[in-house]
Backbone bond lengths (Angstrom), bond angles and torsions (degrees), N, CA, C in turn:
res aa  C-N    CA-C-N  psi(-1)  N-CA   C-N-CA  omega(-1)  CA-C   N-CA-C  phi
1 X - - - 1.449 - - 1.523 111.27 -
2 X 1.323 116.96 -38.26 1.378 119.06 168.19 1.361 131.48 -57.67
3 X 1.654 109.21 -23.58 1.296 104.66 170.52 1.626 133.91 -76.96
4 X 1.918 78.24 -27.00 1.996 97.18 174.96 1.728 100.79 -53.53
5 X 0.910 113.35 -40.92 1.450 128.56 -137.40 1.768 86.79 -89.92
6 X 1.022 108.61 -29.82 1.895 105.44 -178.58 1.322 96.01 -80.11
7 X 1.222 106.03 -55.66 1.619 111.65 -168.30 1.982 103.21 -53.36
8 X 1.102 100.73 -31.14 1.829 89.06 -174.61 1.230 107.77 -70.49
9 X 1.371 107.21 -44.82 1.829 124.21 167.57 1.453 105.04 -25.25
10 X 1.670 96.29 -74.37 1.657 92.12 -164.02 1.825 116.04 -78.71
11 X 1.346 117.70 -2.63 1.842 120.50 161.89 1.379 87.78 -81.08
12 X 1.269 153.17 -44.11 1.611 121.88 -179.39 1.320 119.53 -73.65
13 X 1.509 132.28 -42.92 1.417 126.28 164.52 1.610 109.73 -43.73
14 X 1.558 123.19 -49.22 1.679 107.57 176.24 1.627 140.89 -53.70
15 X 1.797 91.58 -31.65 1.426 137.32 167.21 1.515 96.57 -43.45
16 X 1.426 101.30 -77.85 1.235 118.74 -164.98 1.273 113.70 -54.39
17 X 1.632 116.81 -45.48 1.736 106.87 -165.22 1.499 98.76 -92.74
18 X 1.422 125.97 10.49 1.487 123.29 162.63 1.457 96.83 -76.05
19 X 1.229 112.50 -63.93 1.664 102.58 -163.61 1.157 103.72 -50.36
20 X 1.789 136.81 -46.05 1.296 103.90 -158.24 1.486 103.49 -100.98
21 X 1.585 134.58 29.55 1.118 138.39 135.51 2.007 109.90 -29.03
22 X 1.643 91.04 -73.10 1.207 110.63 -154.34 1.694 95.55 -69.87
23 X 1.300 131.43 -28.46 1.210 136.29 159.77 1.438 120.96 -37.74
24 X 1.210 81.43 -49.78 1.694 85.96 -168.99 1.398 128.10 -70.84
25 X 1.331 112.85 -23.68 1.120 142.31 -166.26 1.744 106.90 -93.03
26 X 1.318 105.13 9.92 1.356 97.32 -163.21 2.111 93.73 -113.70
27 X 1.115 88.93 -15.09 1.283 100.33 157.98 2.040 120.92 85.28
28 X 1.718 98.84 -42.00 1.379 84.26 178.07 1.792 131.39 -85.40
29 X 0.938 142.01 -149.14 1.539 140.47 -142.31 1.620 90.76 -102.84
30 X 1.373 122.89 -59.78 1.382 116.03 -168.92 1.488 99.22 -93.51
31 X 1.050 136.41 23.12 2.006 127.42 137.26 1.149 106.56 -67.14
32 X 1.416 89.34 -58.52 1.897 109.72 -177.43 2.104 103.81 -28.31
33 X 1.544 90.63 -63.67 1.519 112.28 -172.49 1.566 114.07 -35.40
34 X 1.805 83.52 -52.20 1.732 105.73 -165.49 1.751 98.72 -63.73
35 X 1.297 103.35 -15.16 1.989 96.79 -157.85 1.557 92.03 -84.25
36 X 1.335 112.47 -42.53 1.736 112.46 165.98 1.267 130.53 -26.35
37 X 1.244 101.49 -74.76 1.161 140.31 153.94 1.962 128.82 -19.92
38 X 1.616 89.27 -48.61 1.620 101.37 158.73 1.175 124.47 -92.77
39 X 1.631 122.29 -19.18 1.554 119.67 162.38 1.313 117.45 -80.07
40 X 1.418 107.10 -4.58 1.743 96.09 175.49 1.540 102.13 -98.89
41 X 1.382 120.58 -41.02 1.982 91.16 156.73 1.148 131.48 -64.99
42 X 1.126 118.53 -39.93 1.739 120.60 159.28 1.536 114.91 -11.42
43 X 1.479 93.93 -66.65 1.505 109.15 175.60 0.979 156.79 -41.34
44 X 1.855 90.22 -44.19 1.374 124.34 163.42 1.097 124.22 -75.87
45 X 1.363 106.28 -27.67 2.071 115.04 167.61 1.329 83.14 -67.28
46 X 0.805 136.35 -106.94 1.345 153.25 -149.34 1.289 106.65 -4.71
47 X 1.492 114.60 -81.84 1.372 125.19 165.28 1.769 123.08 -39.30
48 X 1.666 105.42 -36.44 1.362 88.57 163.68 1.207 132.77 -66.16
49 X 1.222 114.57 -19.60 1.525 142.26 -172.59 1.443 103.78 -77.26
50 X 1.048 142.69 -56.74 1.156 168.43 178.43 1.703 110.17 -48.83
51 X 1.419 114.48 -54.53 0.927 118.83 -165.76 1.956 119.77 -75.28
52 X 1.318 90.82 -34.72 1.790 79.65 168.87 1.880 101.28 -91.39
53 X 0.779 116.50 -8.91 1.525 107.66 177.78 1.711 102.81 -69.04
54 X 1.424 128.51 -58.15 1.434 132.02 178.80 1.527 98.98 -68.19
55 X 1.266 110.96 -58.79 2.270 92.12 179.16 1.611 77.51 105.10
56 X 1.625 132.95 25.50 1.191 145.39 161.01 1.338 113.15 -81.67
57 X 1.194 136.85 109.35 1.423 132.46 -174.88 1.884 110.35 -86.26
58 X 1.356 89.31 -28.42 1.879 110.03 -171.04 1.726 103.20 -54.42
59 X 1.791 110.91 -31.13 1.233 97.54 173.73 1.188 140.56 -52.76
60 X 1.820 98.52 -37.07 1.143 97.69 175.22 1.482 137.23 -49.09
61 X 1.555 116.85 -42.72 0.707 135.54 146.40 1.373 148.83 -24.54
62 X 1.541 90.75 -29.93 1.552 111.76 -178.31 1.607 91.56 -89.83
63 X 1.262 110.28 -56.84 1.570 119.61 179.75 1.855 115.27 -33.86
64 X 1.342 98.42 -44.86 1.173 90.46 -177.30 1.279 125.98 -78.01
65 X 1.508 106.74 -26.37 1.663 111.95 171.40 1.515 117.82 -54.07
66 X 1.517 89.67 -47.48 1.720 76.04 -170.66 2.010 99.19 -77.03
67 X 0.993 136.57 -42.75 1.178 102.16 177.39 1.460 127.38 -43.64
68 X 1.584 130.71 -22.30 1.716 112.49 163.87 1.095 95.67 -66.46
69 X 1.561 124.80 -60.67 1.526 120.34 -170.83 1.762 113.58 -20.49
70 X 1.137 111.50 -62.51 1.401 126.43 -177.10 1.245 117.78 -71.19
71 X 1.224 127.66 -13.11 1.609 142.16 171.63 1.733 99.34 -91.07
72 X 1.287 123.36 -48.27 1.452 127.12 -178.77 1.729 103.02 -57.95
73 X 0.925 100.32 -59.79 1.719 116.58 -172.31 1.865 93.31 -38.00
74 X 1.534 110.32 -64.42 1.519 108.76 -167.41 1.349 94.62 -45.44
75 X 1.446 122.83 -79.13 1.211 135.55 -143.70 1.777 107.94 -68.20
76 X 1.281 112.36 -10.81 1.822 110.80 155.06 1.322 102.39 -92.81
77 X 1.446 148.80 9.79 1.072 140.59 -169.32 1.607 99.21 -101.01
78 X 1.401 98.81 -40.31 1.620 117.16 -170.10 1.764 111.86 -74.36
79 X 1.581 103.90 -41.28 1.306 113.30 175.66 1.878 107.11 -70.47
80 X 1.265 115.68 -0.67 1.471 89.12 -152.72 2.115 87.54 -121.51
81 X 1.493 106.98 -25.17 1.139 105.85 -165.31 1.599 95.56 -135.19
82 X 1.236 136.53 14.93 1.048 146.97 -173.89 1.694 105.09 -77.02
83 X 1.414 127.34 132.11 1.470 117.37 144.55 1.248 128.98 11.66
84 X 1.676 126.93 117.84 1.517 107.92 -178.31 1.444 96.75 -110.70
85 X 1.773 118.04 153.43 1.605 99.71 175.88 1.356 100.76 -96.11
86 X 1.660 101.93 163.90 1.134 85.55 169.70 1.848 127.48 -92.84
87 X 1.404 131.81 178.09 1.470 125.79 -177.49 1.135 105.91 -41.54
88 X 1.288 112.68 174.04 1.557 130.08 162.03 1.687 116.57 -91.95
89 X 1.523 110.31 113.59 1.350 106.75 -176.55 2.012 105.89 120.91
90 X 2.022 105.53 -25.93 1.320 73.68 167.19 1.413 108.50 -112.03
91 X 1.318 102.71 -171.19 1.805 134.22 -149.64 1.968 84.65 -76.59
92 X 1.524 110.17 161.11 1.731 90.72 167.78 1.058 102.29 -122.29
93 X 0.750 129.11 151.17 1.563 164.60 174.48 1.154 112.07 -10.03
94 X 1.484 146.95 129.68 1.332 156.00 -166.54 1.632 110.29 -96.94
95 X 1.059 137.42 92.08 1.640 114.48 -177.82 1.861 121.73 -67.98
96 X 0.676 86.20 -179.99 1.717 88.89 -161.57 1.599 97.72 -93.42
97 X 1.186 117.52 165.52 1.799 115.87 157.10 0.830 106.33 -90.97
């Protein structure tokens, strides 16, 4: 059972660093975001995967960190490069032709 369980491990790490191959390559800020974003579940499979295969309980643990990790990351991603509104009181914005 441990070997299934490596072997799924290592088809999701390949999985994974294909997608964010093609991520990466796409060049702007929220691909970028999204590629984060898929190595931090990646990760977390991984480690779930991982963890009854070794009889390691600590993974779990590890697993769970990085999911805030990976939840923190969005939500400074959003605060930092996110949409700004504008004040209250002015006119919005006209787009151009």
């Amino acid at each position: 059972m441990a070997d299934l369980l490596f072997a799924a491990a290592t088809l999701l790490l390949l999985l994974a660093a294909a997608g964010l191959a093609a991520l990466w390559r796409a060049g702007n800020d929220v691909d970028r975001m999204l590629a984060v974003q898929l190595l931090g579940a990646a990760g977390i499979a991984v480690l779930l995967l991982l963890t009854p295969a070794t009889g390691d309980p600590s993974l779990l643990d590890t697993a769970l960190l990085l999911a805030l990790l990976a939840a923190l990351a969005a939500c400074a991603y959003r605060a930092a490069f996110g949409p700004v509104r504008p004040k209250a009181g002015t006119p919005p914005a006209v787009p151009r032709p």
